[in-house]
VEXDREN-2710 file (C-alpha; in Angstrom, 1 decimal):
% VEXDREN-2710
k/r/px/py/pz
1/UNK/107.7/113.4/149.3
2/UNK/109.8/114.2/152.5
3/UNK/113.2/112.8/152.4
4/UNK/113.8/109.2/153.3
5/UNK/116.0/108.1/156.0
6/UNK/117.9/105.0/155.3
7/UNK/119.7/103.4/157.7
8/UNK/122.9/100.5/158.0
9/UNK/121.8/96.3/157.7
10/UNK/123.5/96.2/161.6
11/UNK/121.3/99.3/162.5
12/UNK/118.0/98.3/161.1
13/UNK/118.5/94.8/162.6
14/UNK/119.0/95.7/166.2
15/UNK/115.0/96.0/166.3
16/UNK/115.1/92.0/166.5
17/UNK/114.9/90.9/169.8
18/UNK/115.6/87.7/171.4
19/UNK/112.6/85.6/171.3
20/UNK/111.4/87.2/168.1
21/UNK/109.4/85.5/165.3
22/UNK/110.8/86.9/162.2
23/UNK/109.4/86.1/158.8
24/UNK/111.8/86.4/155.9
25/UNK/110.6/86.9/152.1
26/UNK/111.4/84.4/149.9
27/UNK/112.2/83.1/146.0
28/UNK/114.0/86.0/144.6
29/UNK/112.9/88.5/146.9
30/UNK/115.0/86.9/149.1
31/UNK/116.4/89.8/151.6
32/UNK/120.2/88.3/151.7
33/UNK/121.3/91.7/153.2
34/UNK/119.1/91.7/155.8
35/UNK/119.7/88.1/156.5
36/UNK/123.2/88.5/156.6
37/UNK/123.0/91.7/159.2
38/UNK/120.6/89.2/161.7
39/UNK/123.1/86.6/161.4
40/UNK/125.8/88.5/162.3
41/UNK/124.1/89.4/165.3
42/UNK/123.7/85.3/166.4
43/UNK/126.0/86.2/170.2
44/UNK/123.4/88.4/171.1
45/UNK/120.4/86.8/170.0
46/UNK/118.6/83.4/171.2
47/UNK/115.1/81.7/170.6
48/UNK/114.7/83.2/167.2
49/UNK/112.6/81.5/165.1
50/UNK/112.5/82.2/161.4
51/UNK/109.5/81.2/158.8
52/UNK/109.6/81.6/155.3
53/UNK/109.1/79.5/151.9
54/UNK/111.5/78.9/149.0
55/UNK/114.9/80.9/149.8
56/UNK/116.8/81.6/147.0
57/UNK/120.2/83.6/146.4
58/UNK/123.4/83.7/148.9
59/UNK/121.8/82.4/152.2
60/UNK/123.1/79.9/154.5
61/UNK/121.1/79.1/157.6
62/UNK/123.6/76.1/158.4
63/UNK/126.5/77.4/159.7
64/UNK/126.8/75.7/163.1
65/UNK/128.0/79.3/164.9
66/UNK/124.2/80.2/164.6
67/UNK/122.3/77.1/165.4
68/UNK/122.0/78.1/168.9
69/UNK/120.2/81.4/168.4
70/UNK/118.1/80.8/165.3
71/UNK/115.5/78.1/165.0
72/UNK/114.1/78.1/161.5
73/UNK/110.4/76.5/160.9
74/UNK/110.4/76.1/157.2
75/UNK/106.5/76.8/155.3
76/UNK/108.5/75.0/152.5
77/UNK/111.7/73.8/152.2
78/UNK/114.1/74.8/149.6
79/UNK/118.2/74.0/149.2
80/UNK/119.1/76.5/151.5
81/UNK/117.2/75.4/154.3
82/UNK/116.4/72.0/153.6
83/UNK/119.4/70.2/155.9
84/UNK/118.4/73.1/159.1
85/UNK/115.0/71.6/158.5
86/UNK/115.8/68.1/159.0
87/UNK/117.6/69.0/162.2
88/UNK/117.5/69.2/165.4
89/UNK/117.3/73.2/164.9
90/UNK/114.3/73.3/162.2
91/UNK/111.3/71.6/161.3
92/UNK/108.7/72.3/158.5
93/UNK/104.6/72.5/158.7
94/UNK/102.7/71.3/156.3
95/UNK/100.5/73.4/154.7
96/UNK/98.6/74.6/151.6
97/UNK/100.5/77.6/150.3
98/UNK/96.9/79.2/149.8
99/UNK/96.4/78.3/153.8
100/UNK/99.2/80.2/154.9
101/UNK/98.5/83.9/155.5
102/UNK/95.9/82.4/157.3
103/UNK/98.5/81.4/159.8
104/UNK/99.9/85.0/160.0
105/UNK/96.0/86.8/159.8
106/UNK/94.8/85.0/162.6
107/UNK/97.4/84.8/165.0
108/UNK/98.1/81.3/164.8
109/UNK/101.8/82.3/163.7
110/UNK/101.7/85.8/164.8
111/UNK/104.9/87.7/162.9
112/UNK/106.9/90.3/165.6
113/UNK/109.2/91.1/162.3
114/UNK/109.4/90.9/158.7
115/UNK/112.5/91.0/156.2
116/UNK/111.6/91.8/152.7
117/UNK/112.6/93.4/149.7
118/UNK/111.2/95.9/147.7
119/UNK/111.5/98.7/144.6
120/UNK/112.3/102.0/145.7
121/UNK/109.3/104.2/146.5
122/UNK/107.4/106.9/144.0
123/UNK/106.5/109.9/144.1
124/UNK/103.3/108.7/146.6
125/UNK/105.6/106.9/148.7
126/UNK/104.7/103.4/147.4
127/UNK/107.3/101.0/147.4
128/UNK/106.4/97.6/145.1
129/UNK/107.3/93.8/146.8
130/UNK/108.0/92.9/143.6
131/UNK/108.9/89.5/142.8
132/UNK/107.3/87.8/145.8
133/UNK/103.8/89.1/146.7
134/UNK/102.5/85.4/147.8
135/UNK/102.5/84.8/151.3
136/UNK/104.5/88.4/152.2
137/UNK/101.3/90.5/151.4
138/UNK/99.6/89.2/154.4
139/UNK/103.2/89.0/156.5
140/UNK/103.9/92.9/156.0
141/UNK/100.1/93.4/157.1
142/UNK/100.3/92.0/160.6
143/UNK/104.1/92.0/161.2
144/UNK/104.4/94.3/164.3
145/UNK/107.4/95.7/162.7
146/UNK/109.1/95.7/159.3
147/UNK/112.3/95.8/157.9
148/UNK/112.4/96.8/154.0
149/UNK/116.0/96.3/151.6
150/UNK/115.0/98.4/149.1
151/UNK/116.9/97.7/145.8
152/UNK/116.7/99.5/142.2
153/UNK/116.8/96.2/140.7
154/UNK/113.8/95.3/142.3
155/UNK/111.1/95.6/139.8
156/UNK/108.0/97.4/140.4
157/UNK/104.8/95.3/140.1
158/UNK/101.1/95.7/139.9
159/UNK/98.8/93.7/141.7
160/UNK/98.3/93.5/145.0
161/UNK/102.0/94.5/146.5
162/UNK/102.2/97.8/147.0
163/UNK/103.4/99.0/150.3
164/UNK/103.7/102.8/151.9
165/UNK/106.8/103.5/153.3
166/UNK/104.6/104.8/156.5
167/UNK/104.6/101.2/157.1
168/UNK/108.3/100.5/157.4
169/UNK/109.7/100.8/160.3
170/UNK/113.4/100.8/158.9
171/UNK/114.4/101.2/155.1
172/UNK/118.0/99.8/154.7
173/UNK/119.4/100.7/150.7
174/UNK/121.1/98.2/148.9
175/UNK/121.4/97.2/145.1
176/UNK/121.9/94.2/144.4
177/UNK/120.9/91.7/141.3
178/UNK/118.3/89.3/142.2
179/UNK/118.7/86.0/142.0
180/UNK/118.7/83.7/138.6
181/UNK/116.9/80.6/137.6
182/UNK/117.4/79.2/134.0
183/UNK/116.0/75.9/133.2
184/UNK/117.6/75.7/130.1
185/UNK/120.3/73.7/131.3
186/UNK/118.5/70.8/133.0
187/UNK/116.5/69.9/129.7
188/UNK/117.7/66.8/128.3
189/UNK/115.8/64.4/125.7
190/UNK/113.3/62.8/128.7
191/UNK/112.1/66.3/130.1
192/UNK/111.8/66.9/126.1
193/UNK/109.5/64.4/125.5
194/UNK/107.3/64.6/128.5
195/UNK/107.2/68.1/127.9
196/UNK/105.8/67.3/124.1
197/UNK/102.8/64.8/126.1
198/UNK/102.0/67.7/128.2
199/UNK/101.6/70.3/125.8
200/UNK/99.0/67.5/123.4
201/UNK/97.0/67.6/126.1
202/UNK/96.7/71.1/126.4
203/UNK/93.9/72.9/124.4
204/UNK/93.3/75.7/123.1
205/UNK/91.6/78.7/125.3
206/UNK/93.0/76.8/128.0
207/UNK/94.0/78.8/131.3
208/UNK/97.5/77.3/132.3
209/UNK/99.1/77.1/135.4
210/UNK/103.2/75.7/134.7
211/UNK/104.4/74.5/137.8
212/UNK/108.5/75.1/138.3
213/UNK/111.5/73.4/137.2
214/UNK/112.5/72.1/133.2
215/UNK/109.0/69.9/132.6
216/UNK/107.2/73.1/132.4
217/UNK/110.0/75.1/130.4
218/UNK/109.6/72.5/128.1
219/UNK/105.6/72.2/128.1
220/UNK/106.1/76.0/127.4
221/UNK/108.1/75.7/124.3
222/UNK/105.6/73.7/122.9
223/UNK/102.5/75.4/123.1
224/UNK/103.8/78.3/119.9
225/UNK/101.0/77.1/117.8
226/UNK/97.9/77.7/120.7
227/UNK/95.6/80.0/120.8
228/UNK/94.0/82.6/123.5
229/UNK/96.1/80.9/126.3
230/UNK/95.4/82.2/129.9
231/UNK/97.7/82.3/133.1
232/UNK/96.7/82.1/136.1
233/UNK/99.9/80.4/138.0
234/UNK/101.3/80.6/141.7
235/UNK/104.7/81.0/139.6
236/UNK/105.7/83.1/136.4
237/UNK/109.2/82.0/134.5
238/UNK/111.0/83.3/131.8
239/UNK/109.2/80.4/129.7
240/UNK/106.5/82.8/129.2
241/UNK/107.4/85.6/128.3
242/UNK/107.5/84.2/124.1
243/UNK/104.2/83.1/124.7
244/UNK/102.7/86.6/125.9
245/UNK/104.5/88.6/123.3
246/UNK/103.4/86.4/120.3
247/UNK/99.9/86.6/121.8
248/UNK/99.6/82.9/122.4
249/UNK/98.7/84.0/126.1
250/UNK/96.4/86.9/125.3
251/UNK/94.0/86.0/128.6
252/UNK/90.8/86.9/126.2
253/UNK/89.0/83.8/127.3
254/UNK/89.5/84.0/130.9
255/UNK/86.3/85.0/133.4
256/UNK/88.7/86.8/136.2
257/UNK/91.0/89.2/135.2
258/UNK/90.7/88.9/131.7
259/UNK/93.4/90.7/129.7
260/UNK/95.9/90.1/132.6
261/UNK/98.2/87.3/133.4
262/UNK/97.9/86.6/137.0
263/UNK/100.9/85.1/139.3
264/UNK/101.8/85.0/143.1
265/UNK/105.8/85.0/142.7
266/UNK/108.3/85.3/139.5
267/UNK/111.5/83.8/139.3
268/UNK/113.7/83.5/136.5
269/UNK/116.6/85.5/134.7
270/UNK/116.5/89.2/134.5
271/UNK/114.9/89.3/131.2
272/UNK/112.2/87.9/133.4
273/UNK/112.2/90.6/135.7
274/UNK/112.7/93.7/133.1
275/UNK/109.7/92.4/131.4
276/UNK/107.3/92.7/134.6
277/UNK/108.6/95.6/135.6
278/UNK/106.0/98.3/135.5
279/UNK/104.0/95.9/133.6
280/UNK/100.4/96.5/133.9
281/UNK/99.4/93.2/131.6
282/UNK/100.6/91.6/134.8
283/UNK/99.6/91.0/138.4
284/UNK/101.2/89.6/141.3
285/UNK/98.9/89.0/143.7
286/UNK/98.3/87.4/147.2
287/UNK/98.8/83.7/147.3
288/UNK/94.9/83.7/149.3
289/UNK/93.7/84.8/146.1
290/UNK/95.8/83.3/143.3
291/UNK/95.7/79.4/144.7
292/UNK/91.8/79.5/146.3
293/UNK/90.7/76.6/144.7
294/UNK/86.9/78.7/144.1
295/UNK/89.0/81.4/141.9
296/UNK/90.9/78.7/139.9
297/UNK/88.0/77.0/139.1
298/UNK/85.9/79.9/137.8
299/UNK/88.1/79.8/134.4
300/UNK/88.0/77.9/131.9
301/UNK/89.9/74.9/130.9
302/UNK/92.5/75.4/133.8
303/UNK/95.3/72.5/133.1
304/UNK/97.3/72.7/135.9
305/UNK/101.1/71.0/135.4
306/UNK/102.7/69.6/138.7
307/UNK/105.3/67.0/139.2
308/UNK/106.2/64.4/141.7
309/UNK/109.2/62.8/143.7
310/UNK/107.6/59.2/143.1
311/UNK/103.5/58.0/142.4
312/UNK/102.6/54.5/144.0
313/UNK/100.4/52.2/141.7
314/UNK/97.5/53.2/142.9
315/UNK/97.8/56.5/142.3
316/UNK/99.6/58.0/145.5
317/UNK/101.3/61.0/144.9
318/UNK/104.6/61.9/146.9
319/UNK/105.9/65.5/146.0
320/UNK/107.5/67.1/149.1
321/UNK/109.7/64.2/150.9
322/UNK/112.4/61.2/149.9
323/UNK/110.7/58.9/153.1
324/UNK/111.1/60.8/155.7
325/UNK/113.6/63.6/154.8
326/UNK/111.8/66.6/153.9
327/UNK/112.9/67.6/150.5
328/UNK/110.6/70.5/149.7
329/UNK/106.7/71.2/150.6
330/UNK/103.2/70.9/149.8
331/UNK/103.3/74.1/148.4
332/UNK/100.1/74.8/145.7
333/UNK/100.2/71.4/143.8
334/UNK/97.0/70.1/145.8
335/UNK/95.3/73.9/145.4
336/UNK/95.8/74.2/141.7
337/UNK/94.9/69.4/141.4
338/UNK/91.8/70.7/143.1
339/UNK/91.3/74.1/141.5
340/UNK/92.0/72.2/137.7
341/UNK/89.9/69.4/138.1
342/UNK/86.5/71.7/139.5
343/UNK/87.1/74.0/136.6
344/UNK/85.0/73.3/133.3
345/UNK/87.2/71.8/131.0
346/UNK/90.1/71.1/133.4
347/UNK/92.8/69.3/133.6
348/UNK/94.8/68.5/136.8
349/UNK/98.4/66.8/135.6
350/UNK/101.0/65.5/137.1
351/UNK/104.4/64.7/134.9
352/UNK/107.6/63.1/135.8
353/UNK/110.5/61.8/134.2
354/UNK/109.9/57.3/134.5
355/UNK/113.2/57.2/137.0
356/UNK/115.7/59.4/138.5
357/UNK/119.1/60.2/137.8
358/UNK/120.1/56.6/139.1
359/UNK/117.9/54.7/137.5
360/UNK/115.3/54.2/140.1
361/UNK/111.2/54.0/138.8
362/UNK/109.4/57.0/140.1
363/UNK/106.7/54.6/139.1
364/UNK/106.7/52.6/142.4
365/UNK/104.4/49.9/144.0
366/UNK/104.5/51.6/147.7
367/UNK/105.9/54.9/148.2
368/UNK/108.6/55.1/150.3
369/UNK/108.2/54.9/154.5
370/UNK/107.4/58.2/155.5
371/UNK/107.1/59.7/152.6
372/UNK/104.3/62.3/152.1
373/UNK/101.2/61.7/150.4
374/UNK/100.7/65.6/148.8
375/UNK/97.9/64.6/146.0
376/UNK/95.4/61.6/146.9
377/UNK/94.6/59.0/144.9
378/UNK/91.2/60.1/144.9
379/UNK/92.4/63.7/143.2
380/UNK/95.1/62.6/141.0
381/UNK/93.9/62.8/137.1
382/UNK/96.4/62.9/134.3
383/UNK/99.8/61.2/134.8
384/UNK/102.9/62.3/132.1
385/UNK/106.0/60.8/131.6
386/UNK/108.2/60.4/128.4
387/UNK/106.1/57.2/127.8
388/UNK/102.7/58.9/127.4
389/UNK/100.0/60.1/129.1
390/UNK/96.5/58.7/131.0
391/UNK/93.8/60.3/132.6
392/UNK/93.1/57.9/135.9
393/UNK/89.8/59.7/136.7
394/UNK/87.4/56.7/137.1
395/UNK/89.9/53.7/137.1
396/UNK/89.7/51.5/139.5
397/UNK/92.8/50.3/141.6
398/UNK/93.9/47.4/139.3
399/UNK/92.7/49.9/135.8
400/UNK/95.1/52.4/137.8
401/UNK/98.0/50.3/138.2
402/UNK/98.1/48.7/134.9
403/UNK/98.3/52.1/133.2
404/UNK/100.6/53.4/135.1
405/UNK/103.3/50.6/134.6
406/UNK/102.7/50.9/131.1
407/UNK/104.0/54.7/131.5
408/UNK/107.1/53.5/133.6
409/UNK/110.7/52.9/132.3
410/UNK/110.8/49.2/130.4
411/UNK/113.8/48.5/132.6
412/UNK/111.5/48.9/135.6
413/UNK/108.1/47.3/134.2
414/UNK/108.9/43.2/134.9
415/UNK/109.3/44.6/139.0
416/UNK/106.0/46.1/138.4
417/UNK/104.2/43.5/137.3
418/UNK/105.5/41.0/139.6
419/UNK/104.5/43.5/142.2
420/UNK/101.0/44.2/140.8
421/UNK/100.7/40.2/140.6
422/UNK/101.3/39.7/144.6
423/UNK/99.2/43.0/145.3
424/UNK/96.2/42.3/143.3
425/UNK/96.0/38.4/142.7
426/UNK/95.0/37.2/146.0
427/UNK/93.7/33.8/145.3
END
């Protein structure tokens, strides 16, 4: 292989033009670097619009120096970007993650530059996007031009992420350590128990897909004494890694890929990423593929874990917005509800602690104005808190509503039932 000729953040950068889409990785592929060279170019710049999902790591994209050159349309909103996005200088489009290359592949959203991040190249000249394959397979496919940070500490992935450096129109060096998530932390006794419901529920041959965040850490932790567990998940946590190398997750029961644990993005410590790097018993793969709800379905047993902001008493989910302040996204909860509840055996679930941190049911009678409806009433199966567990499938409105105050916080239930009195009892 010829020798490579990297160039400076500030020189690679000065491809973006003004009036440039730019599409930026995200999770913990996050190009910081990069990000940090565009910003430092916001005097020059204007129009820009930026689109990504989750950002993670050292990125600000609320500094009020740059508001007048960068415009950032959010495909999910995440801390970083989530006060830009409820500004005057951002906005976010709904969307099913599994919808989104679509936006990219047909010119909906057409990309004139992508920022990612990705393992240095081998001997053929293939670099590896590493941590986040998801939506950025299909964004490095149809970007006119594309920026790469390539980092050692990137690992190398199989799947469907592999990318020629013929393709990259700039290669910028930097090492950096990725960004960390531990959930460890956030468990407490509540996440504990509903973490204990989830995992009852969950049988044995079952293909999982854990959603993100301490519920699922916890599901995770106890699920030791399964057997012949699948994955097939949009995300991949440290959380798994005990379950793979004890051979609770051996993937010997699943119809596609069998013998491979199958995953859009990873995020977690760097145990996490060690353990997938060069890891053929793992495959990142486009978000198209991993969340099409005609893939999910085709294994067996999916349960698919996904959590909510609040659930109205008729079975309403909210999971992306507090009213009308966009917290987050639509993401893959409704692909993977949908996927779960087709597949033979499946079981689409949706836990949540019984309040918040203030003492507020999640439980709720209406959900609150503006808030987004993400799962339907109509696809919403099991609901988990640290008060049990019911499957809704079948129940009617009033069936729906009882059950679900009896899985709200006692300090909450009496508001409940006076509301399910005035809603229901017209006479």
């Amino acid at each position: 292989m010829e020798q490579l000729n990297y160039i400076t953040a500030s020189e690679a950068l000065k491809l973006v033009k003004s009036g440039d889409r730019v599409f930026i990785q995200g999770s913990a592929a996050t190009p910081a670097y990069l990000v940090e060279a565009l910003q430092a170019r916001h005097k020059e710049l204007s129009n820009i619009e930026l689109v990504s999902i989750t950002m993670l790591g050292a990125v600000n994209f609320d500094k009020p120096e740059h508001r007048k050159s960068f415009f950032f349309n959010s495909l999910f909103v995440s801390a970083p970007t989530r006060h830009v996005a409820n500004s005057d200088d951002g906005d976010y489009v709904p969307i099913f993650l599994s919808e989104i290359p679509q936006l990219f592949r047909r010119n909906i959203m057409p990309l004139d530059v992508a920022l990612v991040q990705v393992s240095p190249p081998d001997e053929h000249g293939y670099c590896s996007l590493g941590t986040s394959v998801d939506i950025t397979r299909a964004a490095v496919d149809t970007a006119k031009l594309l920026i790469a940070q390539v980092n050692p500490r990137m690992p190398r992935t199989h799947g469907d992420g592999f990318l020629h450096i013929s393709r990259i129109n700039a290669l910028v060096w930097h090492e950096s350590e990725l960004p960390v998530l531990d959930y460890t932390a956030a468990s407490n006794a509540i996440t504990e128990k509903v973490g204990k419901h989830v995992a009852e529920l969950i049988e044995d041959g079952a293909t999982l897909q854990p959603g993100i965040g301490s519920i699922p850490d916890q599901v995770l932790k106890n699920l030791t004494g399964h057997r012949d567990l699948g994955l097939h998940t949009e995300m991949f946590s440290d959380g798994i890694i005990p379950l793979i190398e004890s051979g609770v997750i051996n993937n010997s029961r699943k119809k596609l890929n069998p013998g491979r644990s199958v995953t859009a993005f990873l995020a977690g410590t760097r145990k996490l990423y060690d353990f997938v790097d060069d890891n053929p018993g793992i495959r990142v793969m486009d978000i198209s593929y991993v969340n099409d709800t005609s893939i999910i379905r085709q294994n067996p047993k999916v349960t698919a874990i996904n959590s909510a902001i609040e659930i109205d008493l008729t079975g309403q989910v909210c999971a992306d917005s507090i009213g009308t302040y966009q917290y987050s996204g639509v993401g893959g909860q409704m692909d993977f509800i949908r996927g779960a509840s087709l597949s033979k055996g499946g079981k689409p679930i949706i836990a949540l602690p019984s309040q918040t941190s203030k003492g507020l049911s999640r439980i709720v009678n209406f959900l609150k104005s503006g808030g987004g409806v993400v799962t339907t009433r109509s696809h919403v199966h099991w609901v988990v808190t640290e008060y049990g567990a019911v499957d809704l499938f079948g129940k009617n409105l009033k069936q729906r509503a009882r059950a679900l105050i009896d899985l709200a916080h006692p300090d909450n239930r009496e508001d409940l039932e006076r509301a399910y009195f005035e809603r229901f009892n017209k006479e």
